[in-house]
C-alpha positions as CSV (number, residue, x, y, z in Angstrom):
1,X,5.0,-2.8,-7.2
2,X,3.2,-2.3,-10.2
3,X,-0.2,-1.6,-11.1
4,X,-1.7,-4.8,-11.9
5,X,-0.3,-6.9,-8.7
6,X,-1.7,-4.0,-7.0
7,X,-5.1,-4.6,-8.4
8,X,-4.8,-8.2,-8.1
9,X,-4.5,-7.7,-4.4
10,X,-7.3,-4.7,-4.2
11,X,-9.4,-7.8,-5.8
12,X,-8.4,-10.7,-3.5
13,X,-9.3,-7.8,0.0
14,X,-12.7,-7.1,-1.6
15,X,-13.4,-11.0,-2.3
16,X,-12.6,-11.4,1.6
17,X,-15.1,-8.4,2.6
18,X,-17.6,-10.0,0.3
19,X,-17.4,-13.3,2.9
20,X,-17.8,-11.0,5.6
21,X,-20.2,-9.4,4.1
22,X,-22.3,-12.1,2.8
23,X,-22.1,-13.7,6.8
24,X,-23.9,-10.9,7.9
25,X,-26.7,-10.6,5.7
26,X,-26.9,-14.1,6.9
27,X,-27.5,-13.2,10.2
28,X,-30.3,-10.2,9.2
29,X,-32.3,-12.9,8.1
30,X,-32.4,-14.8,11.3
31,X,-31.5,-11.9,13.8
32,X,-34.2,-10.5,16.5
33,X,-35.4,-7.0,15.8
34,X,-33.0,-5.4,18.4
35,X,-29.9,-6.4,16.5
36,X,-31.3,-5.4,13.0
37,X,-29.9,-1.3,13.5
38,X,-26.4,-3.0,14.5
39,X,-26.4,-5.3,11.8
40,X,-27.7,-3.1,8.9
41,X,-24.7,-0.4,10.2
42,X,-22.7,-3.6,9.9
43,X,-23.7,-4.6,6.3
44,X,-23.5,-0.9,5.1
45,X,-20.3,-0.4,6.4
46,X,-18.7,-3.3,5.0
47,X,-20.8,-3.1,1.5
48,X,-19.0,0.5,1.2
49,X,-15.5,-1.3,2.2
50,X,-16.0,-3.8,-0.4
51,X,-17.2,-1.3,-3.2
52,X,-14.4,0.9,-2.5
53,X,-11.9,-1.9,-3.0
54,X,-13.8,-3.0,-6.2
55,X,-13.4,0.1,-8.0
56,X,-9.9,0.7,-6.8
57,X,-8.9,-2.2,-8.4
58,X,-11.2,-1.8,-11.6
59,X,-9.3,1.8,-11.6
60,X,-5.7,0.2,-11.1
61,X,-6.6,-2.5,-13.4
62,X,-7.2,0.0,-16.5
63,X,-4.0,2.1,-15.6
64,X,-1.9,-1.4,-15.4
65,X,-3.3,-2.2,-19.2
66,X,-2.9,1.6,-20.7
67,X,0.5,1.4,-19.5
68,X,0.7,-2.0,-21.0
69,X,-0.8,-0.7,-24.3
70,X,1.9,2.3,-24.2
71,X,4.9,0.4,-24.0
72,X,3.4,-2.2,-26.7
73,X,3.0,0.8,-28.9
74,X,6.6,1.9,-28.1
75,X,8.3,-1.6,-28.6
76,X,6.4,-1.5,-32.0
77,X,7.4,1.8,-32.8
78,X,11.2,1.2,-31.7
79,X,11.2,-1.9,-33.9
């Protein structure tokens, strides 16, 4: 598998937790007070899922077009 189907996936996971996410924030709004500690853990948790998938695929993206760019250079170079 290579780097940019890799980030393509890492993007499509953190567009799910984002749902999830979203859902509960919903919920804060409309929650009683003695659910607001379980729900903020909630949100927090899943906001650090979803920014850790984010950046993993930002990351994977950039290596998947610098690889791109090397072989470019090396196909024009060969030629």
């Amino acid at each position: 598998m290579d780097y940019f189907t890799m980030s393509k996936e890492y993007f499509q996971d953190a567009k799910k937790i984002l749902k999830i996410l979203r859902k509960y924030e919903a919920k804060l709004k409309s929650s009683k007070k003695e659910n607001l500690e379980k729900l903020n853990s909630k949100i927090a948790s899943y906001r650090y899922i979803y920014y850790d998938l984010l950046n993993t695929a930002k990351l994977l993206e950039k290596r998947a077009k610098k690889i791109q760019a090397k072989e470019n250079k090396e196909n024009r170079d060969a030629a």
